[in-house]
N, C-alpha and C positions, 0 to 999 in steps of 0.2 A: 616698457613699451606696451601697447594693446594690442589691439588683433593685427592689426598692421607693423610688423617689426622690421618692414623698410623704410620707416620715415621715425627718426629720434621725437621723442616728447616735445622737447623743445622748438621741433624746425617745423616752419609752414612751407608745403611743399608746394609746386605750381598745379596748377588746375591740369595740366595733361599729366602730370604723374599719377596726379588723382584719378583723372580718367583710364589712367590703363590698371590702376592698384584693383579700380572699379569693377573693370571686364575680369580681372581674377579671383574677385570675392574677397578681397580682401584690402577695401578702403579704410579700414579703421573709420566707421561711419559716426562715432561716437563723437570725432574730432573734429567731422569737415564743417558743421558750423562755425568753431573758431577762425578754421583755414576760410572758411566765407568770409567774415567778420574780416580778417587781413588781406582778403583779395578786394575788395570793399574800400579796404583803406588805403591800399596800393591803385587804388582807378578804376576796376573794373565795374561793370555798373549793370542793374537787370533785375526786374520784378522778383523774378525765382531765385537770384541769389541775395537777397536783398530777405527774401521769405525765409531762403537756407538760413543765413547770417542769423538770425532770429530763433532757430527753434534751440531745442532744449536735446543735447546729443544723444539721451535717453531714451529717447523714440525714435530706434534705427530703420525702424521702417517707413518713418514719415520721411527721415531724411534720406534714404533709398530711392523712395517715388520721385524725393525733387532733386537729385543732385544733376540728374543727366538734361533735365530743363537748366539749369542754374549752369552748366557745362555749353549748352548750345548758346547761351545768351553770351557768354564773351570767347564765342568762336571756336570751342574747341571740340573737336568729334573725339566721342569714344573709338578709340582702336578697333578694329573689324572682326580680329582676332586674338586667340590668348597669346599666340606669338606675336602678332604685332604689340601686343600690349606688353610681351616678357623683354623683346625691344628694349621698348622706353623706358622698363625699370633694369634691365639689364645697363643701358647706355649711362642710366644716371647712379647705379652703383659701382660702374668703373672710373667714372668721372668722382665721384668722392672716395673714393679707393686711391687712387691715383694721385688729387692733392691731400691726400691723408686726413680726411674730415671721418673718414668710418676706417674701421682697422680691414684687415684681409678677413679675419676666422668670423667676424662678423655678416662679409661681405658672401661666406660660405657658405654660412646658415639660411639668410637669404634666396640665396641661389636655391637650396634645399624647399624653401617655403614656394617660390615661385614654380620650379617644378613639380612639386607637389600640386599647385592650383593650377597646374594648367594640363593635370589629367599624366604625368609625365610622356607629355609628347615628346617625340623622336624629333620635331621639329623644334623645339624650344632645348632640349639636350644638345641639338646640334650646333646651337649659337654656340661663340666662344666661350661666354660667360656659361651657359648650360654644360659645356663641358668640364664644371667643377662638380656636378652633380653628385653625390658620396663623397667629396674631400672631406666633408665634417667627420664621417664617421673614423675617418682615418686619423685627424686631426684629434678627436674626441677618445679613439680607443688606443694612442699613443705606438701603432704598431706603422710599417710605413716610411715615408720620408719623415726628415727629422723638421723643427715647427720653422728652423729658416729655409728651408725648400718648400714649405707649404706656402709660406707668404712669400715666396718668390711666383711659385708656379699661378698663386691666385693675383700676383702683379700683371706675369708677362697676360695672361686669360684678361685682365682688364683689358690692357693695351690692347691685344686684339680684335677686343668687341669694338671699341671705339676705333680701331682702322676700319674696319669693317660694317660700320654702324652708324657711321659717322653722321651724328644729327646735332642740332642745338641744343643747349645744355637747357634741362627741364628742371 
């Protein structure tokens, strides 16, 4: 994975995921002209993402300046907040947690990365999902519950976010 280690090599993620990965500094910008390139091909359609789709991933800062033009052209606002934005990567990592597309110890690390980027707010801690915050190291230093109570506890912490968070799947 690159700098964004919530989205697999392989997967193009939706443009709002993008947009909240964005508010936390960590879009893996290297990639989102490809993910232009397959929103392109999926329908989506716009001068700036049509420019994004185009550039060369290499120049993270050209495609920094255009993502959030290339984001308002097929409707999607950046998240207002790092919590709004920990939200919608929290929603969509219990939702592939959940039908088994990402593992739990992964979905830990994660959590770890996202609190990390959003300042470890008390507010983004307090999401369901935020309340795995340190499982990794317990997971990693083997001291603790044992690894099938850890991917229990990072199941039932999915299911929760999503009763509670409950949005369209991004």
């Amino acid at each position: 994975m690159s700098a964004n280690r919530g989205v697999p090599a392989e997967a193009v993620p939706s443009p709002e995921l993008v947009a909240a990965w964005f508010v936390l500094g960590q879009a893996g910008l290297e990639r989102v002209p490809w993910w232009a390139a397959h929103w392109l091909i999926a329908g989506r359609d716009g001068q700036a993402l049509r420019e994004l789709a185009g550039l060369n991933g290499r120049d993270v800062h050209e495609v920094r300046d255009l993502l959030p033009a290339a984001l308002a052209e097929m409707s999607v606002a950046l998240p207002p907040t790092t919590v709004a934005a920990a939200v919608v990567v929290f929603d969509s990592l219990a939702r592939r947690c959940l039908t088994r597309e990402a593992g739990e110890r992964w979905v830990a690390q994660v959590v770890e990365d996202v609190v990390t980027r959003a300042g470890y707010s008390s507010e983004v801690i307090d999401l369901p999902l935020g309340h795995l915050y340190g499982i990794d190291d317990e997971w990693g230093a083997g001291w603790g519950r044992t690894v099938g109570e850890l991917k229990a506890a990072v199941r039932a912490a999915c299911a929760r976010q999503l009763r509670t968070y409950s949005r369209p799947a991004t």
